[in-house]
MDAnalysis code that builds the backbone (N, CA, C; Angstrom):
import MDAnalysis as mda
import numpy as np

u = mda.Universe.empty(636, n_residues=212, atom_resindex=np.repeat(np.arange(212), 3), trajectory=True)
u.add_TopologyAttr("name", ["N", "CA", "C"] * 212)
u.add_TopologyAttr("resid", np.arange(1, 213))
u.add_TopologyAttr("resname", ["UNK", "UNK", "UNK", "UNK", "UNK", "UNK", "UNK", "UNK", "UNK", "UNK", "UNK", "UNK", "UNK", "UNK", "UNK", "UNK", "UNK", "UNK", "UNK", "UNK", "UNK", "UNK", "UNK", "UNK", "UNK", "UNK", "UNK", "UNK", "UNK", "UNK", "UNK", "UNK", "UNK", "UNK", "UNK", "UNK", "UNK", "UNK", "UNK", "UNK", "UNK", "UNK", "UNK", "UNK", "UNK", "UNK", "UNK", "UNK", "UNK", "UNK", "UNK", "UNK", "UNK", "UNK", "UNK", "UNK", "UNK", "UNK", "UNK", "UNK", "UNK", "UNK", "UNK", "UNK", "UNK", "UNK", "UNK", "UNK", "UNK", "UNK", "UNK", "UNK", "UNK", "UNK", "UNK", "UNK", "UNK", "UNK", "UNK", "UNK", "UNK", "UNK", "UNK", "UNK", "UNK", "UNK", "UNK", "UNK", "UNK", "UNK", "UNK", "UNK", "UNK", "UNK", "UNK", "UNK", "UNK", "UNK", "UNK", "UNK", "UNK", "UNK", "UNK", "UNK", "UNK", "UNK", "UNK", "UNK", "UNK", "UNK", "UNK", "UNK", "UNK", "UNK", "UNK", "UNK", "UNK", "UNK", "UNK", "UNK", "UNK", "UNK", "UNK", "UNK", "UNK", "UNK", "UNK", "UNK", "UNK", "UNK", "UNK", "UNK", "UNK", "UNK", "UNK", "UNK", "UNK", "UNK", "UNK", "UNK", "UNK", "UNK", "UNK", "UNK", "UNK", "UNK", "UNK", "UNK", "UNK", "UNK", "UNK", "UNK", "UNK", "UNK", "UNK", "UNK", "UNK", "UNK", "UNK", "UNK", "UNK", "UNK", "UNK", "UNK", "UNK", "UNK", "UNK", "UNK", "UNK", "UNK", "UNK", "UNK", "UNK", "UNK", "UNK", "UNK", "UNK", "UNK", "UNK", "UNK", "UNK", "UNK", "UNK", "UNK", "UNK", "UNK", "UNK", "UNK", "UNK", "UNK", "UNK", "UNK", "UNK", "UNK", "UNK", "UNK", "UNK", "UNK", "UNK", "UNK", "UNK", "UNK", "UNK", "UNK", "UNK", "UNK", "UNK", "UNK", "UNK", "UNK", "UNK", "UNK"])
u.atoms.positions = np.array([
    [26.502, 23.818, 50.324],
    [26.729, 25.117, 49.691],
    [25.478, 25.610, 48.978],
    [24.833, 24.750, 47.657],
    [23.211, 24.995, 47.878],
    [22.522, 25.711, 48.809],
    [22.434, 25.179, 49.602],
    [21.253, 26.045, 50.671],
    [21.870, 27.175, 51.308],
    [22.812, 27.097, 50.867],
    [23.650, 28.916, 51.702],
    [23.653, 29.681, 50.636],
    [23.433, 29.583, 49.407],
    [23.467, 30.241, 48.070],
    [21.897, 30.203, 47.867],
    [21.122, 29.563, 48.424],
    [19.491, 29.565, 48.108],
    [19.303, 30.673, 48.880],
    [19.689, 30.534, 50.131],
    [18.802, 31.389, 51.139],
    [20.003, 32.779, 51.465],
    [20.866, 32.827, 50.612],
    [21.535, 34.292, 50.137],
    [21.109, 34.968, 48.900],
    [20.200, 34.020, 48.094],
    [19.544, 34.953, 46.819],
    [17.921, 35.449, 47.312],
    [17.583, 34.550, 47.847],
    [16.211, 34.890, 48.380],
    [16.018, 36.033, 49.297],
    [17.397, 36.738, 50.148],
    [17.465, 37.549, 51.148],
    [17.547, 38.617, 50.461],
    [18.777, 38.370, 49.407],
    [19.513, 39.597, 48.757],
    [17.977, 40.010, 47.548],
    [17.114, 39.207, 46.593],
    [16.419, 39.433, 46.404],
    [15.181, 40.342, 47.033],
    [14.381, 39.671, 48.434],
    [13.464, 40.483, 48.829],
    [14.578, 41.983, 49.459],
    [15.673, 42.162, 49.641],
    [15.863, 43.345, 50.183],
    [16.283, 44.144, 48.631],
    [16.043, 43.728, 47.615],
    [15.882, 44.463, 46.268],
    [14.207, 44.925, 45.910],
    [13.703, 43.863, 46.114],
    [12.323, 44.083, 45.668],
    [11.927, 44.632, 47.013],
    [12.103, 45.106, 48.223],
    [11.309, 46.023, 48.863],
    [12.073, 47.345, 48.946],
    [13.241, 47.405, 48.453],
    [14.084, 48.606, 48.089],
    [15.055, 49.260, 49.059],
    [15.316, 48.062, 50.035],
    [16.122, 47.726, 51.006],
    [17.387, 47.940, 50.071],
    [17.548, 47.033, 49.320],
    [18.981, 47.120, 48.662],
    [18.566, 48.508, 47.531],
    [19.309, 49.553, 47.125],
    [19.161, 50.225, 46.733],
    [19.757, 50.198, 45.138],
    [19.431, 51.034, 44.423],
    [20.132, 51.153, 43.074],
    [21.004, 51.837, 43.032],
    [21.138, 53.319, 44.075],
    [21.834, 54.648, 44.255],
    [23.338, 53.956, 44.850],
    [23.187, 52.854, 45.154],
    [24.775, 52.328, 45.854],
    [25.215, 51.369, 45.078],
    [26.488, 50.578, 45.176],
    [27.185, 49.335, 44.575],
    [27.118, 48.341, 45.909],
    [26.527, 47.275, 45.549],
    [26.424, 46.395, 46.435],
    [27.904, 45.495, 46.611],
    [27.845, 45.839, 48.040],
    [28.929, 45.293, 48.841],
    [28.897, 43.486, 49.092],
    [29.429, 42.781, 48.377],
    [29.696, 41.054, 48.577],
    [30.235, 41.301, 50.184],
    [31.125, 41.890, 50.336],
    [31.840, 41.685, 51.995],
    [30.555, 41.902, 52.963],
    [29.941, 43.333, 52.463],
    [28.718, 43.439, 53.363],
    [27.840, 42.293, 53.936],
    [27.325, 41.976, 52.731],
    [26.145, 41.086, 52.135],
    [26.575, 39.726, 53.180],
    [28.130, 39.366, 52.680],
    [28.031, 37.904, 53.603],
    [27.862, 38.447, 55.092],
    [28.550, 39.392, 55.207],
    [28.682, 39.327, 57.079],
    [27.195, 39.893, 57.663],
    [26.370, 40.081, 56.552],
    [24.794, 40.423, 57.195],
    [23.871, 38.964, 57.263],
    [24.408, 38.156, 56.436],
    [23.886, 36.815, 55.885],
    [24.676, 35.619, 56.901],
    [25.972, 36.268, 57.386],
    [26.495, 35.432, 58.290],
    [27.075, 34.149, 56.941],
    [27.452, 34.548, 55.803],
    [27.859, 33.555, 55.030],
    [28.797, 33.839, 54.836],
    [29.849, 33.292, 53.702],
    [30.833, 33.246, 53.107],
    [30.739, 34.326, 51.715],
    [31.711, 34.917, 51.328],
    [31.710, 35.358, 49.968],
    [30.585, 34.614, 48.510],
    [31.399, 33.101, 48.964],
    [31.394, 32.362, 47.926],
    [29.693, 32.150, 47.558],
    [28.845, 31.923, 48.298],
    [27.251, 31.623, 48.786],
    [26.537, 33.051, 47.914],
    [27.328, 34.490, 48.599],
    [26.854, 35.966, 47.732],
    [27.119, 35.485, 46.549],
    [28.482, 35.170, 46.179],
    [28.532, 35.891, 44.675],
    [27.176, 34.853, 43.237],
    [27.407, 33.939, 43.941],
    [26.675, 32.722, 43.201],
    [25.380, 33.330, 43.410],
    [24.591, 34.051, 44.318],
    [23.500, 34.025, 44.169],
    [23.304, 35.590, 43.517],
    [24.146, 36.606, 43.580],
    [24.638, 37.947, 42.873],
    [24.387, 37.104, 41.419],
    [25.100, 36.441, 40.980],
    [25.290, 35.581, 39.471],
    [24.064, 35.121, 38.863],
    [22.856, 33.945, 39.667],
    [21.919, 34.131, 39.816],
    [20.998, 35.587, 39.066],
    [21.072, 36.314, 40.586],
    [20.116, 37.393, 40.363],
    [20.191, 38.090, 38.948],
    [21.821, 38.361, 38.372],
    [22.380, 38.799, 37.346],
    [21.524, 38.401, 35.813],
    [21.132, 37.044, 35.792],
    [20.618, 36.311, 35.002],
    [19.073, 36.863, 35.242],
    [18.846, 36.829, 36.075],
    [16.915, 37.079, 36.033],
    [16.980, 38.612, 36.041],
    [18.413, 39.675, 35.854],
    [17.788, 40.481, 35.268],
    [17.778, 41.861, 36.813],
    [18.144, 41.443, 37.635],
    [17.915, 42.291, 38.716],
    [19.083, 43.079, 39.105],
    [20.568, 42.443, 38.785],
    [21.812, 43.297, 39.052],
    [22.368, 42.866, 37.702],
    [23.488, 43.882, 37.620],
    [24.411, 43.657, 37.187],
    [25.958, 43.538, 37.568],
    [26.661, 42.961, 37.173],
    [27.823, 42.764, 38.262],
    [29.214, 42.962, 37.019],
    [29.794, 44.067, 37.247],
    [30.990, 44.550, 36.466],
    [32.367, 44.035, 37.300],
    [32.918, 43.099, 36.311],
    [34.240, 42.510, 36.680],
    [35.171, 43.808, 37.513],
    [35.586, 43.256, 38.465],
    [36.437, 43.896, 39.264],
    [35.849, 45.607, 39.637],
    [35.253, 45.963, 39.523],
    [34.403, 47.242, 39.936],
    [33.147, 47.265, 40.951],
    [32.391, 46.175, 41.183],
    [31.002, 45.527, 41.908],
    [30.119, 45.567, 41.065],
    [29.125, 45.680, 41.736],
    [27.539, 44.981, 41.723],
    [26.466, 45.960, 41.708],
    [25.692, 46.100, 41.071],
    [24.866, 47.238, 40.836],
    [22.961, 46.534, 40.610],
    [22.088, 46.981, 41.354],
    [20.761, 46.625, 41.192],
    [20.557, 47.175, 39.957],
    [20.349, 46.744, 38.961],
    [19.571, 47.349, 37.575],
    [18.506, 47.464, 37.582],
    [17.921, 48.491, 36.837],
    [16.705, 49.117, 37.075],
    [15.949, 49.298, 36.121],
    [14.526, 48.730, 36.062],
    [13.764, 48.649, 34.484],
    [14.235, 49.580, 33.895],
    [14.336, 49.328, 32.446],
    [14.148, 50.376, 31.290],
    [13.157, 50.085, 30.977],
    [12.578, 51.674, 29.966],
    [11.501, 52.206, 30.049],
    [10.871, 50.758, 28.642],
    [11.780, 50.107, 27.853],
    [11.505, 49.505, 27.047],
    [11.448, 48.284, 27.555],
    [11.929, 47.671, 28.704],
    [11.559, 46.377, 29.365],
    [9.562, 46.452, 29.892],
    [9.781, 47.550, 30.757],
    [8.591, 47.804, 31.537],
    [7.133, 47.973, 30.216],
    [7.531, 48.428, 29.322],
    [6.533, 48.738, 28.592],
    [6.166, 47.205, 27.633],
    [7.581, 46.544, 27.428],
    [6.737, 44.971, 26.883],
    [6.148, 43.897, 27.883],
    [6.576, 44.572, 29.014],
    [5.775, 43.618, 29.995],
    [4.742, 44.335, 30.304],
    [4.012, 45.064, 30.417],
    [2.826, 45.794, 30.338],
    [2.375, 45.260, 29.375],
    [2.650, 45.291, 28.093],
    [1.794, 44.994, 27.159],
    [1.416, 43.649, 26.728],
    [2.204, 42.346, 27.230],
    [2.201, 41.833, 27.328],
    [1.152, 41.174, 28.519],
    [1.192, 41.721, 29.856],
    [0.001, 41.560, 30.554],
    [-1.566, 41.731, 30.290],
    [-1.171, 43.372, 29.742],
    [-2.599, 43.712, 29.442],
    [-3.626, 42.667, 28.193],
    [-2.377, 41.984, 27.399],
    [-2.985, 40.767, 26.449],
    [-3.475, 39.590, 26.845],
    [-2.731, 39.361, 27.941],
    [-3.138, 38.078, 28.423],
    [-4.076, 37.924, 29.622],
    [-3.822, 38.744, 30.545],
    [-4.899, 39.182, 31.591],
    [-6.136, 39.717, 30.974],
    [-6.439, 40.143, 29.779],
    [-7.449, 40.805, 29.158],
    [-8.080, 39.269, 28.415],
    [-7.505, 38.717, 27.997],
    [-7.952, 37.531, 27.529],
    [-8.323, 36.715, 29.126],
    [-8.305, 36.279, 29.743],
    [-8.186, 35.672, 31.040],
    [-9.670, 36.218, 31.455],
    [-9.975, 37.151, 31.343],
    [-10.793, 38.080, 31.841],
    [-11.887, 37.864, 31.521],
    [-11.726, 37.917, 30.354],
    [-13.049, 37.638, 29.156],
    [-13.556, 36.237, 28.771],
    [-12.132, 35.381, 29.201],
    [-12.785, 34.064, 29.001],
    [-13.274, 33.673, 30.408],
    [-13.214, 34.358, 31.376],
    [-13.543, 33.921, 32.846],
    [-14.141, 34.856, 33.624],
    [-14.719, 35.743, 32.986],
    [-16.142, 37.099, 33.473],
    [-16.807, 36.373, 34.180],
    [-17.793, 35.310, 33.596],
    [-18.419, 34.850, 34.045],
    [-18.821, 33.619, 35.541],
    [-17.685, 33.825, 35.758],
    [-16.734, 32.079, 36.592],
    [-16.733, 32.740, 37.957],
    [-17.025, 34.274, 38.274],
    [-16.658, 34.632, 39.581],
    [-17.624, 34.779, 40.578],
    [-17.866, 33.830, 41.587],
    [-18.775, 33.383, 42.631],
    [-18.833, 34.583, 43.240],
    [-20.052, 34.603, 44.165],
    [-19.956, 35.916, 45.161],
    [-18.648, 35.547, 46.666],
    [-18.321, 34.297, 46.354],
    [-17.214, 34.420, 47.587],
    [-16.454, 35.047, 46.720],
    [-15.726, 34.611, 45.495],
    [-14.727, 35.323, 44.838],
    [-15.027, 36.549, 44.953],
    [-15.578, 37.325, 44.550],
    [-15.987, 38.788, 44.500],
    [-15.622, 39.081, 46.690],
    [-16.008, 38.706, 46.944],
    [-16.218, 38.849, 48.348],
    [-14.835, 38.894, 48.958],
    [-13.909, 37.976, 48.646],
    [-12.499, 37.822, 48.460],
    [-11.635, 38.534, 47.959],
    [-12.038, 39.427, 46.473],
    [-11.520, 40.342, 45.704],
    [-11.752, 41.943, 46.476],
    [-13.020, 42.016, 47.273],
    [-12.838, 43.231, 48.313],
    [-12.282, 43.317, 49.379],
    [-11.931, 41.574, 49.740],
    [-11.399, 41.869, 51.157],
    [-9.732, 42.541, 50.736],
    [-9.408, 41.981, 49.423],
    [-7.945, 42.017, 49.225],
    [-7.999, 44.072, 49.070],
    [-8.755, 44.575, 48.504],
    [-9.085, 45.578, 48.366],
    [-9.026, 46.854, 50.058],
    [-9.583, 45.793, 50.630],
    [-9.368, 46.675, 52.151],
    [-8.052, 46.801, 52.976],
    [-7.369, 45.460, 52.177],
    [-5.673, 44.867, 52.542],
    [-5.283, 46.094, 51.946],
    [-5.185, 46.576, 50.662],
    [-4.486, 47.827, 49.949],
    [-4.897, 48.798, 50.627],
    [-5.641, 49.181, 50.997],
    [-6.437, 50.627, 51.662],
    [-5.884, 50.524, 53.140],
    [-5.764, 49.231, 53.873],
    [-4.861, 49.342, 55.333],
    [-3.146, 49.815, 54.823],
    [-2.736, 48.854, 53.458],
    [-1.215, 49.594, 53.323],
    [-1.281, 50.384, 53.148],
    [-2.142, 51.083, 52.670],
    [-1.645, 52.696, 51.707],
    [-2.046, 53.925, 52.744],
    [-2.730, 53.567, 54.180],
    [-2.735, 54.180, 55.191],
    [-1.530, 53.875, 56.012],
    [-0.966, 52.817, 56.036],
    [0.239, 52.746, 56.664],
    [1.486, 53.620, 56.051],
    [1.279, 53.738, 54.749],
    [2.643, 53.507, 53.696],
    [3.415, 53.035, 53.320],
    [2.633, 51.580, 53.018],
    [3.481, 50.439, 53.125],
    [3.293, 50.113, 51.422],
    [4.542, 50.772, 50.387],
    [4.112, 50.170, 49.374],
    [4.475, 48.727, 48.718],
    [5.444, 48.323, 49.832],
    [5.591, 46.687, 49.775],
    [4.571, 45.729, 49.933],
    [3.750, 46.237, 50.873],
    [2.442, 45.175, 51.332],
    [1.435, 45.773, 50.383],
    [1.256, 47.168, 49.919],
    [0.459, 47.336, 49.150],
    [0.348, 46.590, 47.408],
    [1.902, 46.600, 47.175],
    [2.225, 45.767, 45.998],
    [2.029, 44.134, 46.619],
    [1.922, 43.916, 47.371],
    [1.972, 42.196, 47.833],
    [0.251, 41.749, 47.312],
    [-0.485, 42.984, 47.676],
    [-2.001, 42.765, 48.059],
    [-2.845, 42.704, 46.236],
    [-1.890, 44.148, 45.603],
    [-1.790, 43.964, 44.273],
    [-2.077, 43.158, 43.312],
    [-1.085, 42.073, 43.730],
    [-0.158, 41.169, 42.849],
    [-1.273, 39.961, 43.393],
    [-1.648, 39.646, 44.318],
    [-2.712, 38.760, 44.241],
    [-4.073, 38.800, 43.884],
    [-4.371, 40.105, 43.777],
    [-5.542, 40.169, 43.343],
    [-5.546, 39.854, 41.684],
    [-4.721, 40.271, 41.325],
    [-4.427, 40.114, 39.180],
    [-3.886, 38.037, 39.277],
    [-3.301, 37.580, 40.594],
    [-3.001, 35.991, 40.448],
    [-4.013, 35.746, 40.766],
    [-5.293, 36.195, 40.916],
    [-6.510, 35.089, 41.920],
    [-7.333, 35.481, 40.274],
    [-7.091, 36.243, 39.209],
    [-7.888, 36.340, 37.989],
    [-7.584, 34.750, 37.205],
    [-5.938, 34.932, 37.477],
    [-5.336, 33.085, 37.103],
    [-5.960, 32.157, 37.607],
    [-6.621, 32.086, 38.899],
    [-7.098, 31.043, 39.734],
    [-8.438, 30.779, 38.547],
    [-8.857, 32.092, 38.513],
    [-10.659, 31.611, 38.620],
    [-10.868, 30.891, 37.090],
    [-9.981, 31.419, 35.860],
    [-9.812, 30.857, 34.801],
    [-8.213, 30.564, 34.335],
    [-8.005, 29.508, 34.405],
    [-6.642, 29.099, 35.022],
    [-6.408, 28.521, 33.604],
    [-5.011, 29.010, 32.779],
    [-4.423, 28.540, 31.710],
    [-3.524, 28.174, 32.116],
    [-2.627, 27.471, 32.311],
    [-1.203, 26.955, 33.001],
    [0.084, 27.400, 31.816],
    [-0.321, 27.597, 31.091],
    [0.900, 28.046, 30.018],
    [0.847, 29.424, 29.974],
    [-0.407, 30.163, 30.156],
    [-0.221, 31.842, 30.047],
    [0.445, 32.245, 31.686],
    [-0.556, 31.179, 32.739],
    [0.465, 31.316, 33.843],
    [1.867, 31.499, 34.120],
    [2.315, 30.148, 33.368],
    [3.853, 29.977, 33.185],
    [4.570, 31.475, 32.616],
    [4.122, 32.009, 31.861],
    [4.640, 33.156, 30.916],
    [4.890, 34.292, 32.076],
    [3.601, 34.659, 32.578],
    [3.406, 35.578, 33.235],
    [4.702, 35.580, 34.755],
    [4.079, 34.641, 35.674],
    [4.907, 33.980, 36.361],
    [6.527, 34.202, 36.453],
    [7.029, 34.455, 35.242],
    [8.343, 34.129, 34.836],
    [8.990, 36.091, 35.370],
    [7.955, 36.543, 34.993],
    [8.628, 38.024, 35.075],
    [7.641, 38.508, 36.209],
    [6.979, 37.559, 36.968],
    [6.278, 37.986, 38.235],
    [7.339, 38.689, 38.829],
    [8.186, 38.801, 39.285],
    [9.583, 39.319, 40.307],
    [9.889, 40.785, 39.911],
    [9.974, 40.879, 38.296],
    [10.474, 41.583, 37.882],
    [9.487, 43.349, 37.874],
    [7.882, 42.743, 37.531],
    [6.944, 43.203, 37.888],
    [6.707, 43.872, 39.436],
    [6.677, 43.104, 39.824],
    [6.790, 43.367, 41.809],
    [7.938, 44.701, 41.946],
    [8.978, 44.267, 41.210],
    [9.821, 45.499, 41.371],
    [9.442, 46.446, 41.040],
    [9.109, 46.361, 40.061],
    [8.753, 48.031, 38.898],
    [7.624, 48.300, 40.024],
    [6.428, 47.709, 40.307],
    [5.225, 48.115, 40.951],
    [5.628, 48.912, 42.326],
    [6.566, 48.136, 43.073],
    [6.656, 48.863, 44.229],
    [7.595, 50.208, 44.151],
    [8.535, 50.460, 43.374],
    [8.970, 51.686, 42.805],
    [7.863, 52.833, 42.479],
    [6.953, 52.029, 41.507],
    [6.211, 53.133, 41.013],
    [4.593, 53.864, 42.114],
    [4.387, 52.632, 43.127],
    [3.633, 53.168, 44.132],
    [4.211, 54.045, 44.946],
    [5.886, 54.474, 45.109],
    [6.035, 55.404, 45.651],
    [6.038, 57.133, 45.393],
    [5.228, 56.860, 44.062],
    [5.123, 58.243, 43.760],
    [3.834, 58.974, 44.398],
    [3.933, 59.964, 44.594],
    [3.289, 60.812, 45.435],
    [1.621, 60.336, 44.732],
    [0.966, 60.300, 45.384],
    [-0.760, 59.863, 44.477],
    [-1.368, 58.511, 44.168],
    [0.258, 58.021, 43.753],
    [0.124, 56.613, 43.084],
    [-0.836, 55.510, 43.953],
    [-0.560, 55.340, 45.316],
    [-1.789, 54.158, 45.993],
    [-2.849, 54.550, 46.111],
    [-3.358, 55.958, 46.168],
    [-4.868, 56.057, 45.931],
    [-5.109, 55.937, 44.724],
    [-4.504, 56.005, 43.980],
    [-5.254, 55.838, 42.285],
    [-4.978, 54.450, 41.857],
    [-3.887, 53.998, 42.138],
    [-4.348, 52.620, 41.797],
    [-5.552, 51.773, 42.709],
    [-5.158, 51.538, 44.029],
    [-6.464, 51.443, 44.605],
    [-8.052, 51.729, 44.056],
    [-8.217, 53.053, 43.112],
    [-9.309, 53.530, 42.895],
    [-9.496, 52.403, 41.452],
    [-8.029, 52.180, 41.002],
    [-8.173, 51.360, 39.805],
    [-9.097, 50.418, 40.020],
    [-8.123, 49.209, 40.459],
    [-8.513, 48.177, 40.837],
    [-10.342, 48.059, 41.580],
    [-10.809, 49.131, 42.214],
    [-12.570, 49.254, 43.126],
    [-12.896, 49.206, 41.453],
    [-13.026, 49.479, 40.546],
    [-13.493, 49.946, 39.299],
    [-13.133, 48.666, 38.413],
    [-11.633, 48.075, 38.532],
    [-11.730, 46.847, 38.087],
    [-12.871, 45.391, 38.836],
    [-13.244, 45.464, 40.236],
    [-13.863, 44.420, 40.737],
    [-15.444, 45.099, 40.838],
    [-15.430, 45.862, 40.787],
    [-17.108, 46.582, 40.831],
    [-17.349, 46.063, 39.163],
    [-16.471, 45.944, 38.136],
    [-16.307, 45.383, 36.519],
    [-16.788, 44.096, 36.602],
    [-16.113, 43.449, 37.478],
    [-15.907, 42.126, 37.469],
    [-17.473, 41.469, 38.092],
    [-18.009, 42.206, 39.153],
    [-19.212, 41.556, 40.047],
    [-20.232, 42.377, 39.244],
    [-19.936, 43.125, 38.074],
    [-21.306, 43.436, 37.239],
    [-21.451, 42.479, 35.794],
    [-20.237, 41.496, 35.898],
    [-19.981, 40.615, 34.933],
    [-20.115, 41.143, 33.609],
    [-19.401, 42.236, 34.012],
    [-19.090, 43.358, 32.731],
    [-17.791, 43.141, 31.545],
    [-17.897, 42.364, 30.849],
    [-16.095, 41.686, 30.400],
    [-15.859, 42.929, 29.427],
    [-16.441, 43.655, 28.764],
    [-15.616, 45.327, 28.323],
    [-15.212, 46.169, 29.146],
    [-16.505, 46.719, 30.150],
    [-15.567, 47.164, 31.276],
    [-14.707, 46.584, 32.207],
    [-14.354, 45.524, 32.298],
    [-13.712, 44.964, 33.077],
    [-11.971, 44.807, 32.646],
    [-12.535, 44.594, 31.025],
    [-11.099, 45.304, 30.243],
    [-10.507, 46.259, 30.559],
    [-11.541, 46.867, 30.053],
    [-11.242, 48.555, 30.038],
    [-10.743, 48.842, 30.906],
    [-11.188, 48.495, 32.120],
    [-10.290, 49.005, 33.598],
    [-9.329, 48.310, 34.328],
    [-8.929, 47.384, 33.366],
    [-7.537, 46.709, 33.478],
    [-6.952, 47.297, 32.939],
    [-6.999, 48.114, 31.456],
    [-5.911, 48.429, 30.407],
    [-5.506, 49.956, 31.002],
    [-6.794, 50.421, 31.194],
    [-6.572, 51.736, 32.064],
    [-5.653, 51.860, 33.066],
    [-5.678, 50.616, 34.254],
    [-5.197, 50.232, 35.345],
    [-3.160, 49.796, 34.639],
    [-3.313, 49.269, 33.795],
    [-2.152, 48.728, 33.482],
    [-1.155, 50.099, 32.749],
    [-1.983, 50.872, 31.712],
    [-1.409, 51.751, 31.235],
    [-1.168, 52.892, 32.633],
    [-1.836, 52.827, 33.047],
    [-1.262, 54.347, 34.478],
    [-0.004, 53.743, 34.925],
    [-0.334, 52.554, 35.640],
    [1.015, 51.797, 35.879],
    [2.563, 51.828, 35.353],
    [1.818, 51.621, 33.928],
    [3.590, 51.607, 33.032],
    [4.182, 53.402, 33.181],
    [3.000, 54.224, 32.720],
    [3.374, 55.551, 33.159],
    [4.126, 55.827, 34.396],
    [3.230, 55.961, 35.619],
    [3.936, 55.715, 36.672],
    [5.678, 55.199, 37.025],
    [5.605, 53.641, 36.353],
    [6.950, 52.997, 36.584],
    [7.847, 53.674, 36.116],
    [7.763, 53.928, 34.438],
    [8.600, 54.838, 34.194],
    [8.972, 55.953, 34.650],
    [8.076, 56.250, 35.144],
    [8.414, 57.900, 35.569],
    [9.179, 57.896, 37.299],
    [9.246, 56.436, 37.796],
    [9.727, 56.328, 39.229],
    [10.995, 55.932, 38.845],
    [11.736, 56.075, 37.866],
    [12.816, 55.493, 37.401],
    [13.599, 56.603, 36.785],
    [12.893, 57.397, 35.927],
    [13.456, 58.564, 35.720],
    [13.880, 59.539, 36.806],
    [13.129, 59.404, 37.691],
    [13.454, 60.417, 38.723],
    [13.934, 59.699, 39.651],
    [14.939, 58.769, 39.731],
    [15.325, 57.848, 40.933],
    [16.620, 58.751, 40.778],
])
């Protein structure tokens, strides 16, 4: 039963975080198993699950509903990033090889192929590793852990908020300005165009939520 409840949260998850499962509907348990080829019992446990980390909510006898950042979740996890990634930054300016840098543009050309596709799932995928490969190069395992924890939750808000009209060229433009920071071993500007990068973001999210 485990592994039919693992690999029914992991499904029902990525079809939340790429926006497959929607917020505008009540999620169907009957659906869900007969798309999963499972049982009720496998959904609801991993619905219960998801419930806990924050992604649905599930109202006794009425269904199941994707919950959707508030503007006061999204903004302490922003600020919360921008503290610790800004620290990360500064203690590890210096640590980034020309492969790293070299690595940090290729991921850069990955965003510029999604955001010609319109893919803001792969564009948030390409994202999200470029800010985890800052963890790599000066690696705290406890600020990791922190971060890590609301990685999911992040991914969501991000790919919501790249669907606003503008949003992947300007973040894109962020980020060229954050690694052009980074390979001038610039640790103020390199801030700076994280906090910049992070504050458009929270703007953005919120505002893909208001208008959902």
């Amino acid at each position: 039963m485990a592994e039919k409840t693992d690999k029914a949260y992991e499904m029902i998850k990525q079809g939340i975080l790429s926006g497959r499962i929607s917020s505008k509907q009540p999620i169907s348990v009957g659906s869900l198993s007969s798309e999963l080829g499972v049982s009720r019992t496998p959904v609801r446990e991993a619905l219960q699950k998801l419930q806990t980390e924050g992604f649905v909510q599930i109202f006794p006898n009425q269904g199941v509903i994707v919950r959707e950042l508030t503007s006061t979740e999204a903004t302490q996890m922003y600020e919360l990033r921008i503290a610790l990634e800004g620290y990360l930054l500064r203690r590890g300016i210096t640590l980034f090889s020309g492969e790293d840098i070299a690595f940090l543009k290729e991921l850069l050309e990955r965003q510029r192929e999604a955001m010609e596709n319109n893919d803001p799932f792969a564009f948030m995928h390409f994202d999200n590793e470029q800010h985890l490969f800052i963890h790599k190069v000066y690696h705290n395992p406890f600020i990791f852990d922190v971060l890590n924890r609301m990685a999911d939750r992040i991914f969501y808000g991000g790919v919501q908020a790249l669907k606003m009209p503008g949003r992947m060229q300007a973040t894109l433009e962020e980020h060229v300005r954050l690694v052009e920071a980074i390979e001038a071993g610039d640790a103020d500007r390199a801030i700076q165009a994280l906090e910049f990068h992070f504050n458009r973001g929270l703007t953005s999210t919120i505002s893909s939520f208001d208008q959902a």
